[in-house]
VMD Tcl script that draws the C-alpha trace (Angstrom):
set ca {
  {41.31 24.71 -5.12}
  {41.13 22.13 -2.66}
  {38.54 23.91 -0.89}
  {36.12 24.33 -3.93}
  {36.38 20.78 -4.35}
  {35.40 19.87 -1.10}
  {32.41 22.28 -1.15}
  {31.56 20.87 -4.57}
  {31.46 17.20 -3.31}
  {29.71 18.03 -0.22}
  {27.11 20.18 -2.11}
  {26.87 16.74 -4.99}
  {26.50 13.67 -1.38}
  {23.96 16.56 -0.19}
  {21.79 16.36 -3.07}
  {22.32 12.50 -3.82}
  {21.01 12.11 -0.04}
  {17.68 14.19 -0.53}
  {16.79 12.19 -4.19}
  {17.60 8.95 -2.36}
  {15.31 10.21 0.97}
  {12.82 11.45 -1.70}
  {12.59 8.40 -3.63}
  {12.06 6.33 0.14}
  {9.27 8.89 0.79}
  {7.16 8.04 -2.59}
  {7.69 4.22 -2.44}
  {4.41 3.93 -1.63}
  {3.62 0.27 0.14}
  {-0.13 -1.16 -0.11}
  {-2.20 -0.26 3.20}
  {1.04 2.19 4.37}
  {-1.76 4.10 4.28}
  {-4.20 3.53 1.44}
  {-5.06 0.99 -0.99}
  {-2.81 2.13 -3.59}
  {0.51 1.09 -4.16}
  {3.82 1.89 -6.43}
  {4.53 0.21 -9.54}
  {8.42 0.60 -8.53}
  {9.67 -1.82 -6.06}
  {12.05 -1.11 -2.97}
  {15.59 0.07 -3.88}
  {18.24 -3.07 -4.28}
  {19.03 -4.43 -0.93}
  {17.20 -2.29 0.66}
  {15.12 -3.32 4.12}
  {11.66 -1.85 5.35}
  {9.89 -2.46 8.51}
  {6.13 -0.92 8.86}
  {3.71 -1.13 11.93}
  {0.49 0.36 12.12}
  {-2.62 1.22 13.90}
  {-5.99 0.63 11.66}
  {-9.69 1.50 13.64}
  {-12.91 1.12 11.55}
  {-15.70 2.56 12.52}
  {-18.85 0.55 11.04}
  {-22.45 0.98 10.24}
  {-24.48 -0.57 13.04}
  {-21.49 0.00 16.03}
  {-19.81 -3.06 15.18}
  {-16.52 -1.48 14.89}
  {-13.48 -3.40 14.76}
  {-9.45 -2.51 15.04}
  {-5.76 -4.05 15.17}
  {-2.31 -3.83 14.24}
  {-0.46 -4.48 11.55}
  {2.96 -5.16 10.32}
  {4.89 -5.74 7.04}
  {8.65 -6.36 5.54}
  {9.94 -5.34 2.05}
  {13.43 -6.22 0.81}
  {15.09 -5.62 -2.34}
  {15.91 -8.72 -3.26}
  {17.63 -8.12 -6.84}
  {17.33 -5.29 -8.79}
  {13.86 -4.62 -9.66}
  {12.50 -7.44 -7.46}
  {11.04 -6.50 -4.31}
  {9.80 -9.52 -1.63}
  {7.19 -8.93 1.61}
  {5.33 -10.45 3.80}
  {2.80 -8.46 5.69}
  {0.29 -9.60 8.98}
  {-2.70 -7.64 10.25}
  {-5.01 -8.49 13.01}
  {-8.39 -7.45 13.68}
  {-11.17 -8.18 16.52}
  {-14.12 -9.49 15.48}
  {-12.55 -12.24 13.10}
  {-15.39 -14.33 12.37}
  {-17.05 -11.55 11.40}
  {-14.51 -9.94 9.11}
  {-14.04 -13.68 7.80}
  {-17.08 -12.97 5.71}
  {-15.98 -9.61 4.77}
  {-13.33 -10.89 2.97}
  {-10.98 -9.31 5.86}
  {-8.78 -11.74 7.40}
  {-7.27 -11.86 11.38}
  {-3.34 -13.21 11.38}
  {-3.24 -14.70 7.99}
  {0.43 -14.73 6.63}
  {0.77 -12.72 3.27}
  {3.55 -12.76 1.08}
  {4.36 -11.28 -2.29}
  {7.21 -10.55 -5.00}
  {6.77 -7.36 -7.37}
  {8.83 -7.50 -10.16}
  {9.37 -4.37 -12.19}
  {8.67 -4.84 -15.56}
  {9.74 -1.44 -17.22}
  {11.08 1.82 -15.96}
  {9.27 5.01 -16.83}
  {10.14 6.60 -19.94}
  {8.98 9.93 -21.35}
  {5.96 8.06 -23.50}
  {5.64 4.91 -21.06}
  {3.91 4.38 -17.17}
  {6.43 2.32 -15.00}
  {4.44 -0.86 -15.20}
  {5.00 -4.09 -12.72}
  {3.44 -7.42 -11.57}
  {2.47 -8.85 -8.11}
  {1.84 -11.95 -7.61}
  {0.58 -13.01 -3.55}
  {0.19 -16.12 -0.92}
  {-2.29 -15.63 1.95}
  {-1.56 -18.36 3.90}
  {-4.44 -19.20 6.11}
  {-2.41 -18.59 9.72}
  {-5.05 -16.68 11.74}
  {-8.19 -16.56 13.40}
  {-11.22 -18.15 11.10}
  {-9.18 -18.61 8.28}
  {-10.83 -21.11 5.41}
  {-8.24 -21.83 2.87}
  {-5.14 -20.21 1.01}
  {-5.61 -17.24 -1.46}
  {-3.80 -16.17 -4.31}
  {-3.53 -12.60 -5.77}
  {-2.23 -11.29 -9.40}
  {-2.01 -7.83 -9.39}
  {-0.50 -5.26 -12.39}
  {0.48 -1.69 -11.46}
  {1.50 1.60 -13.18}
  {2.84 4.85 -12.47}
  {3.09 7.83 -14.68}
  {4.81 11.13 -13.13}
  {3.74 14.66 -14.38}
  {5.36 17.66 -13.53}
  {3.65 18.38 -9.97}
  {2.49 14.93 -9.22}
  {1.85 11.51 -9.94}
  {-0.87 8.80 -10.78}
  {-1.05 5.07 -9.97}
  {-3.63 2.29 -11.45}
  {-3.54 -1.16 -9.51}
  {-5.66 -4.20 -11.07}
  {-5.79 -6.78 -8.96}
  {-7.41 -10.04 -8.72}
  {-8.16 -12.78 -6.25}
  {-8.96 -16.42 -6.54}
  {-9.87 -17.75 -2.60}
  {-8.55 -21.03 -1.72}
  {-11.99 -21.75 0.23}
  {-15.34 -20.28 0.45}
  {-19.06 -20.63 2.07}
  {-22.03 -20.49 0.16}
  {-22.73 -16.96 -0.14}
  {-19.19 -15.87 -0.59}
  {-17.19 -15.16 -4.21}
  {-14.65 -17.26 -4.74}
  {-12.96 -14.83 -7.14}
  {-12.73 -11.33 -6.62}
  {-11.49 -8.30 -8.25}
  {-10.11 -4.81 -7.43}
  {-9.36 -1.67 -9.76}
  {-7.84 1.12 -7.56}
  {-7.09 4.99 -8.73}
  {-5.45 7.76 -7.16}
  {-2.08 10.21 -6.95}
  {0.55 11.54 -5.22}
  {2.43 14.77 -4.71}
  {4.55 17.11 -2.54}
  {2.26 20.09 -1.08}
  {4.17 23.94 -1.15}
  {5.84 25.55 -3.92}
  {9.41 25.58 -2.29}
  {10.07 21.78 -3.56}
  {10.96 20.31 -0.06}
  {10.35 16.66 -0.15}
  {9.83 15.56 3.63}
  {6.23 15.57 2.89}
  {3.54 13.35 0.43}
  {-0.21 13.66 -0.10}
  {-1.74 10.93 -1.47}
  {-5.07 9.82 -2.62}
  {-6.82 7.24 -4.07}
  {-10.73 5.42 -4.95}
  {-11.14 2.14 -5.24}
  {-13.73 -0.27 -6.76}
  {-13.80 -3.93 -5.54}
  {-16.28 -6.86 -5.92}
  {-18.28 -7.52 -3.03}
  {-17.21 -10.72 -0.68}
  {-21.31 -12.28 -0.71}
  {-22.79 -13.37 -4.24}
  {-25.10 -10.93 -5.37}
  {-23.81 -7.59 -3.17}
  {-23.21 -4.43 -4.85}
  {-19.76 -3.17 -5.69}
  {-17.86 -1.82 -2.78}
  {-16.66 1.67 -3.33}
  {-14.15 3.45 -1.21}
  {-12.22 6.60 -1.23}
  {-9.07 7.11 0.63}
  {-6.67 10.53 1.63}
  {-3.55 9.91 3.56}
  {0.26 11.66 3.82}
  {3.51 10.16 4.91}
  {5.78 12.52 6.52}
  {9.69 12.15 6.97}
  {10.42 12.56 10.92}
  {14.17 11.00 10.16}
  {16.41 10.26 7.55}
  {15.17 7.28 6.66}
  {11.95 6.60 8.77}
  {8.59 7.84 7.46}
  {5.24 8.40 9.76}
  {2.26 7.64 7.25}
  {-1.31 8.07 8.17}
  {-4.68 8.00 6.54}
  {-8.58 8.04 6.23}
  {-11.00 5.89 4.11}
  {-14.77 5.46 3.78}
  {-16.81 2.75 2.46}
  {-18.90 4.77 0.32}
  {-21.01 1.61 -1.09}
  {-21.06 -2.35 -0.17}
  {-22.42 -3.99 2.86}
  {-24.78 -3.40 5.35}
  {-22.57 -2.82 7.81}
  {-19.43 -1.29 5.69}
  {-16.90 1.12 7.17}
  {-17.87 4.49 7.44}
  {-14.79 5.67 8.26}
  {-11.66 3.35 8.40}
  {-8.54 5.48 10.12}
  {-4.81 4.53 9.81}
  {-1.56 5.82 11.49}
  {1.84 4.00 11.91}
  {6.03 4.21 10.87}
  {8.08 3.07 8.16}
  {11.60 2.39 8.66}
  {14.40 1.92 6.01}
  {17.88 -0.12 6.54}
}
mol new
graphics top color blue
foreach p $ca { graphics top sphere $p radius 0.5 }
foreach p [lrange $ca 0 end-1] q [lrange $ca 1 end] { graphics top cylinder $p $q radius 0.2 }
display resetview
């Protein structure tokens, strides 16, 4: 009897550890890789640390790349907090793109609803860019609402999101706005979760007065390589905007949960 019990509550800690590792895998954080990001925040108490590698390769050979790094914690249940950095060469020029070089972003995401069988999981984001880096021109605030519906072999995300700049040149917006699509899901038929594809398209108001809409569409995976750290990569293309807009913007880096 004592036995069966013990094979019982190893077989119930076994199966709590792979929902837990699956639900780290799908928390899907903004540019870890793609635009998109989950409407449900970072477990309570939890702790993330993400680094990454981003090269864009541009119309015209004026390609640019950097690092990047970001926090999450779980501050309360259904709260998540972040701040996130990214750095870039060419700053000035990226300045006008609306793409900035060791500004200081934070956010809070508070979940407004769990998913039910009828209803998305729906949150809001509200963001600081603090203007910390290279070029910078003035502090920018972001609202942002998100949803996320699961299905029975994957799931889809909306993110609205909009932008009012702090400061702004002549030819540039000073409010922008962002609507981004896409899903997730594990690949195979055997159910192992150590694996997610995900992809999104996004539409976004271009940085200058008067450019068209900037269109982009994004395919990336994050892959479990421990029990609780992730290695994420992706690929995007500017499919519309600027002159010189990214052809093809690559991304590769780790997650790590505390």
């Amino acid at each position: 009897m004592a036995s069966s019990r013990g094979v019982a509550c190893a077989a119930v800690l076994l199966l709590a550890a792979r929902l837990a590792g699956a639900q780290l895998l799908s928390n899907l954080e903004r540019e870890r890789p793609l635009s998109m990001e989950d409407a449900r925040p970072v477990p309570y108490r939890a702790l993330s640390g993400s680094a990454d590698w981003t090269y864009s390769l541009r119309t015209g050979s004026l390609n640019d790349y950097g690092p990047g790094f970001s926090v999450l914690y779980g501050a309360v249940r259904g709260l998540e907090v972040g701040s996130a950095m990214r750095w870039v060469t060419r700053p000035e020029r990226n300045a006008n793109r609306g793409i900035s070089s060791g500004d200081l972003m934070i956010h809070a995401l508070y979940q407004l609803s769990e998913e039910t069988s009828s209803m998305p999981a729906l949150s809001g984001r509200i963001g600081v860019q603090f203007p910390t880096g290279l070029d910078s021109k003035g502090t920018d605030v972001e609202l942002a609402a998100l949803a996320t519906r699961s299905f029975d072999s994957f799931r889809a995300h909306v993110n609205l999101r909009y932008t009012r700049l702090g400061a702004t040149g002549a030819t540039e917006r000073s409010e922008r706005v962002e609507a981004v699509g896409g899903i997730d899901f594990v690949p195979g038929a055997r159910g192992l979760t150590d694996t997610l594809v995900i992809a999104d398209a996004a539409v976004r108001s271009n940085p200058v007065v008067g450019g068209s809409a900037i269109v982009v569409a994004e395919l990336g995976a994050r892959r479990r390589i421990g029990s609780q750290t992730f290695l994420f990569g992706g690929a995007g293309s500017e499919l519309t905007g600027r002159h010189d807009r990214a052809r093809l913007r690559l991304r590769v880096g780790l997650t790590h949960f505390y």
